[in-house]
C-alpha positions as CSV (number, residue, x, y, z in Angstrom):
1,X,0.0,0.0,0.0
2,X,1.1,3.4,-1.1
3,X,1.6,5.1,2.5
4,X,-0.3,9.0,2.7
5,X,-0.6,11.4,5.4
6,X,-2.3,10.2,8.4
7,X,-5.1,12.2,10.7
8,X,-6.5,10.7,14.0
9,X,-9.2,10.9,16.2
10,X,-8.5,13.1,19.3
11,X,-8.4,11.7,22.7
12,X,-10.2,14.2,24.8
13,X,-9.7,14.0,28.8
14,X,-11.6,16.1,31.7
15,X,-9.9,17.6,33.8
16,X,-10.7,19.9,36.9
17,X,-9.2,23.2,35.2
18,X,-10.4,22.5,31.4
19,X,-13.4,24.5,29.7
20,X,-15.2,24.2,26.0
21,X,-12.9,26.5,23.6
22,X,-11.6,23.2,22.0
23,X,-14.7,23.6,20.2
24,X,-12.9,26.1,18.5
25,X,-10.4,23.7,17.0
26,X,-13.0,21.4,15.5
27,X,-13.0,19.1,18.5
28,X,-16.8,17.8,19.5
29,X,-16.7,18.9,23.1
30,X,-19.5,17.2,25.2
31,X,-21.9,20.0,26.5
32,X,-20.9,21.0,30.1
33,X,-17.6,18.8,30.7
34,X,-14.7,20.8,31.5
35,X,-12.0,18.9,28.8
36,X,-9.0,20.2,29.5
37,X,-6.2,18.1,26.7
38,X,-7.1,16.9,23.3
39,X,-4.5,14.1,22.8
40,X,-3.7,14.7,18.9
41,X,-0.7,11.6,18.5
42,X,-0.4,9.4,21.1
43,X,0.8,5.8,21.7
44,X,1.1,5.4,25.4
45,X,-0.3,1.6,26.6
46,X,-3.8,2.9,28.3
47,X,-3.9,5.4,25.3
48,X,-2.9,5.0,21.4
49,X,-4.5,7.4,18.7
50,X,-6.4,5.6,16.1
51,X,-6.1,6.8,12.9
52,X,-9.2,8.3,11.1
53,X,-8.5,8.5,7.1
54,X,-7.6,6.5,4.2
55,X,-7.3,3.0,4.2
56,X,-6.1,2.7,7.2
57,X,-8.9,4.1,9.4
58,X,-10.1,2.6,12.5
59,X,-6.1,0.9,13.3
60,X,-4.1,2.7,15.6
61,X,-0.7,4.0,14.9
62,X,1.3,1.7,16.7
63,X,-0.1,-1.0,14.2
64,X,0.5,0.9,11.4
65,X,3.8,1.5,11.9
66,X,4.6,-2.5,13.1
67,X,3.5,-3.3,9.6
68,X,4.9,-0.4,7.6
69,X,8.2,0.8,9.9
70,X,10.3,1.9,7.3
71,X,7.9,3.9,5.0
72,X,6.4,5.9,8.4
73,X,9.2,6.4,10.6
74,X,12.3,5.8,8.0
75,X,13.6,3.1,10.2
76,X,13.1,-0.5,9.3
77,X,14.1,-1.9,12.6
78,X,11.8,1.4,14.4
79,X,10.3,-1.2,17.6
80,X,8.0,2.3,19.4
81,X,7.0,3.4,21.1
82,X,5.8,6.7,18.8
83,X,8.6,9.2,19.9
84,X,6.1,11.9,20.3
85,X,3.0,12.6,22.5
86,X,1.2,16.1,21.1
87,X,-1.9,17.6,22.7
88,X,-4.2,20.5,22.7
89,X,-4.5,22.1,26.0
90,X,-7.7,24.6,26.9
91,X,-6.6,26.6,30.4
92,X,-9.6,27.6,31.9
93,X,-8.6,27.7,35.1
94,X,-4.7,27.5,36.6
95,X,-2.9,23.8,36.7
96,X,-1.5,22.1,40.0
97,X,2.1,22.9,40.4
98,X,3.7,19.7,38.9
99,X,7.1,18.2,37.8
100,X,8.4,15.6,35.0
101,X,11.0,12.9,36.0
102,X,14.2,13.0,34.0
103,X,16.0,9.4,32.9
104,X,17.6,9.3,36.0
105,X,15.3,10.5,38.6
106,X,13.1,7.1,37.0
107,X,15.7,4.9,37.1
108,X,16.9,6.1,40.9
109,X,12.9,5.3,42.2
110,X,12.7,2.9,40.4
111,X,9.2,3.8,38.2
112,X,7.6,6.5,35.8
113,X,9.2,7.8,32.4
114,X,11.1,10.9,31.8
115,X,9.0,13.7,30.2
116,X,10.3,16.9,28.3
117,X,7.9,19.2,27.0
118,X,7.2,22.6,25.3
119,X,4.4,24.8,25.0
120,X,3.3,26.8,22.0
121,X,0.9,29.5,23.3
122,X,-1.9,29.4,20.6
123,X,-4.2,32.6,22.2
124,X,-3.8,34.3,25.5
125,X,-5.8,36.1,26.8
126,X,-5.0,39.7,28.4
127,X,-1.9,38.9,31.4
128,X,-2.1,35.3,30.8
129,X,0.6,34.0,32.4
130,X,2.5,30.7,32.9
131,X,5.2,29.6,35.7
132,X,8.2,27.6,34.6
133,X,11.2,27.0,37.0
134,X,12.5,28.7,40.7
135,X,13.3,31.5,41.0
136,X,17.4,31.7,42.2
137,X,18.2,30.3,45.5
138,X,15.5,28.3,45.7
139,X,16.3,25.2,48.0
140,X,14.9,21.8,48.4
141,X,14.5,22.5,52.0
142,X,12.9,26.0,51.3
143,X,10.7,24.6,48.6
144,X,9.4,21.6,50.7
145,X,8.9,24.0,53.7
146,X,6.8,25.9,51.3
147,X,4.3,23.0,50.1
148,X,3.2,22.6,54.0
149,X,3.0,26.3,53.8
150,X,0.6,26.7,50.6
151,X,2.4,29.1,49.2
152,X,4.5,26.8,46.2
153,X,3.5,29.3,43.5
154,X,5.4,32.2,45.1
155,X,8.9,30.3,44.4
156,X,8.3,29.9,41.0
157,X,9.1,32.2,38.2
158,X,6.1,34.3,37.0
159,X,5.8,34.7,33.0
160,X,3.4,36.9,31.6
161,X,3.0,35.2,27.6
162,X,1.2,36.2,24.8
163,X,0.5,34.0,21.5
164,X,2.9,33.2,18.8
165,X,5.3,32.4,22.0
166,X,7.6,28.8,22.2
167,X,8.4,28.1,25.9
168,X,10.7,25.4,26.6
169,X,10.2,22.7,29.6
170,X,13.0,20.4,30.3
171,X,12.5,17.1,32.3
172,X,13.1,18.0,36.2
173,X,11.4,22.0,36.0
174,X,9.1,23.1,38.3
175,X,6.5,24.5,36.1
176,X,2.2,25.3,36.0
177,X,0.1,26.7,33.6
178,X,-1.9,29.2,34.2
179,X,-5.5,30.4,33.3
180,X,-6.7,31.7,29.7
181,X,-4.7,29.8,27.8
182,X,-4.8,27.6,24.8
183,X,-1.7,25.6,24.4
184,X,-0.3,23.3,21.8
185,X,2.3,20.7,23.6
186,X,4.7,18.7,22.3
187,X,6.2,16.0,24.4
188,X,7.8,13.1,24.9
189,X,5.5,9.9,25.6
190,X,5.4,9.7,29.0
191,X,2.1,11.0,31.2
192,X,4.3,10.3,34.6
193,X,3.6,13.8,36.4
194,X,3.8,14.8,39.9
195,X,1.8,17.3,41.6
196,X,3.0,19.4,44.2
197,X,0.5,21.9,45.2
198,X,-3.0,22.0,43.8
199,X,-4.2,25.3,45.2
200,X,-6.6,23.8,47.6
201,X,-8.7,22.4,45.1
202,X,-11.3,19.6,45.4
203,X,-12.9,17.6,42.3
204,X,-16.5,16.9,42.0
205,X,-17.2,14.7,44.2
206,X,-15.6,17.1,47.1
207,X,-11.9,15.8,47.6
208,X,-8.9,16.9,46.6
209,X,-6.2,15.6,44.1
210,X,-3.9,13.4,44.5
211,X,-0.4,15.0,45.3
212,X,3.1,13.3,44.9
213,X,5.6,15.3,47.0
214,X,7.8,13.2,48.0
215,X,8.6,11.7,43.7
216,X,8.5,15.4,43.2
217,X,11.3,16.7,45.8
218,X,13.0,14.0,44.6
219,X,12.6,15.3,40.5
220,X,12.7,18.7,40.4
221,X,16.3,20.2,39.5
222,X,16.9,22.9,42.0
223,X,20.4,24.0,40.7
224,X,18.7,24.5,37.8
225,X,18.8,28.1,35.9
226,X,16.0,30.1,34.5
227,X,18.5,31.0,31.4
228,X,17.9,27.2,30.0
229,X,14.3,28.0,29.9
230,X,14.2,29.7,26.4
231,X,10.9,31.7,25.0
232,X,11.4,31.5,21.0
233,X,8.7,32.9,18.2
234,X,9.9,32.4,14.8
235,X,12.0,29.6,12.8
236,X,13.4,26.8,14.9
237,X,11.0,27.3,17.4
238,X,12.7,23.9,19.8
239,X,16.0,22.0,19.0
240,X,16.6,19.1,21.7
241,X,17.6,15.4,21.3
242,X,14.2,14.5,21.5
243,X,12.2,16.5,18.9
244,X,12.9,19.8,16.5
245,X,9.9,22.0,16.0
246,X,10.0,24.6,13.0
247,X,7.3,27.5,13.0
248,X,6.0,28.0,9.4
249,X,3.4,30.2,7.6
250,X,2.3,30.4,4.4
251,X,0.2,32.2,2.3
252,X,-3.1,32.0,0.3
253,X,-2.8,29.6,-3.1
254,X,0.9,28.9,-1.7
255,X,2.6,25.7,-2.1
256,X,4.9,23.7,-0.4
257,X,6.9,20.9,-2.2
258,X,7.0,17.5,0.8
259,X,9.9,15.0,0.2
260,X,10.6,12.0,1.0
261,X,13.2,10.4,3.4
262,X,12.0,12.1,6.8
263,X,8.8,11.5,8.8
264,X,7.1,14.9,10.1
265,X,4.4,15.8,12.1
266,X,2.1,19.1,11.4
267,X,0.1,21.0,13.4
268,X,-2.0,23.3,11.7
269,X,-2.5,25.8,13.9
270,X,-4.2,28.6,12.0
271,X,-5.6,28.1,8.2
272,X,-6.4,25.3,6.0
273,X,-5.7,23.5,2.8
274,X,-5.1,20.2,1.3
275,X,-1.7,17.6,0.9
276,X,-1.7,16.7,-2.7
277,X,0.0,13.3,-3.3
278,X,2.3,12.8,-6.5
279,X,-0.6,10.0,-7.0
280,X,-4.0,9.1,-5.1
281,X,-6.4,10.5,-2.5
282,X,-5.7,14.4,-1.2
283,X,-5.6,14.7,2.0
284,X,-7.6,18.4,3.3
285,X,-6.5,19.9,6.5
286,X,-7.9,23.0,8.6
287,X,-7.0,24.9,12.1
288,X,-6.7,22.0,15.3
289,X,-5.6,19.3,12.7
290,X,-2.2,16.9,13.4
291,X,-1.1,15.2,10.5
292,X,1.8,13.0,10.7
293,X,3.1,12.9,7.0
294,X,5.3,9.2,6.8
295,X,9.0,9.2,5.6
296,X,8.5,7.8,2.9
297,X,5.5,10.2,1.4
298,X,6.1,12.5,-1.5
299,X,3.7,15.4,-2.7
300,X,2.9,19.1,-2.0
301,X,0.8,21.5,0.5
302,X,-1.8,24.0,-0.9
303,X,-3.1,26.3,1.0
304,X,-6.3,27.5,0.8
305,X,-6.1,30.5,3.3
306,X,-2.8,31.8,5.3
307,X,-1.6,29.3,7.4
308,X,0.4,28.8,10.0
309,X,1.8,25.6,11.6
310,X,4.4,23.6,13.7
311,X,6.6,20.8,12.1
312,X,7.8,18.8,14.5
313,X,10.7,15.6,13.9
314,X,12.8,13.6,15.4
């Protein structure tokens, strides 16, 4: 079978902080449920996207690419899983203050798996802000001191964003999101998360979240300085060893020649238009779309209306 570019259904998850502006990007929110992340490409074991064109609808991508590794990912001997987890997140409210292991926090207790992230801030509204890392002299005694306390979010450093901005979150930062906020992220697959302070919050049913301070003490890199935590907006947005992200826009009635030999992912984050193979079935995208284009794929993007969009390998 001649591989083409592959769309899937999203995975959408309540949370306690989520709202309905998802809508916006062509997801089908249930009315009233707070859904905070649209998983776009996933393949995590309690969660694998399914893909939803072609010939290939209704299988997920982790049995796609076990029957056609080399023409998705490039790599013949390519076991998984997917290198990438990528998500829509709507911010209604503030996020728990939380912290991703690194390799060698998960191999010193012995469970999770190390997550690196980034967040593309798709629209803010009016002193939106995010908090990503300590502020200096932060100590693990100071910080821990400051969970029985209830005041976490005053360590952290403060970031008023706005949209068209990259931020950077390397495995072992101290990080939340904040309200009014619609986020794409790009990650590494991993959902192993620990939540330090959840701002006194309780869920429906009256009690509050689960927190994991003793994992997170252990994960969060308190040497570590703000100056790593890059904010980019144009061109090579990210460039770390576990994904490159590239910012692009294009015109109206543009086009954009796709060869073969690497496997890129799209997200279309503004715009819409159609990949047109050298042979077969086009392929039309709009605004909210992630389209992972295999390696092996050769064709060209029009675009129907400007567009903007994230190209993320590996």
């Amino acid at each position: 079978m001649r591989l083409y570019p592959l769309k899937f259904r999203p995975i959408l998850k309540q949370r306690i902080w989520g709202g309905q502006k998802l809508q916006d990007y062509g997801k089908e929110i249930p009315s009233g449920e707070k859904i905070g992340e649209s998983w776009e490409l996933a393949d995590l074991p309690e969660d694998k996207s399914v893909i939803s064109n072609g010939e290939l609808a209704g299988q997920t991508l982790s049995s796609a690419i076990q029957k056609y590794p080399k023409d998705i990912t490039g790599d013949e001997n390519f076991t998984g899983p997917f290198p990438l987890l990528i998500k829509l997140l709507d911010a209604q409210d503030i996020l728990s203050v939380q912290v991703h292991p690194d390799e060698q926090t998960c191999e010193r207790l012995g469970k999770g798996k190390p997550k690196t992230e980034c967040w593309y801030i798709i629209a803010a509204e009016p002193g939106a802000v995010i908090y990503k890392g300590l502020k200096k002299g932060v100590s693990k005694d100071t910080f821990a001191a400051a969970i029985q306390q209830g005041n976490v979010a005053e360590l952290l450093t403060k970031v008023t964003v706005e949209a068209g901005e990259c931020h950077f979150i390397p495995a072992g930062t101290a990080h939340s999101i904040g309200a009014g906020l619609l986020i794409a992220e790009i990650q590494t697959p991993s959902d192993t998360t620990y939540r330090v302070f959840d701002f006194n919050r309780v869920d429906d049913t009256g009690k509050p979240r689960q927190l994991h301070i003793e994992a997170a003490l252990e994960s969060i890199h308190f040497d570590a300085s703000e100056d790593n935590l890059s904010v980019t907006t144009t061109g090579r947005l990210v460039d770390c060893k576990y994904f490159k992200i590239d910012k692009g826009h294009q015109g109206q009635n543009c086009e954009l020649l796709l060869s073969a030999g690497k496997m890129k992912t799209l997200i279309i984050l503004a715009g819409l238009g159609t990949i047109l193979p050298a042979d077969g079935n086009p392929v039309e995208f709009k605004a909210g779309d992630t389209i992972l284009v295999p390696a092996a794929y050769e064709g060209a993007i029009r675009f129907a209306a400007d567009t903007q969009y994230l190209t993320v390998t590996i």
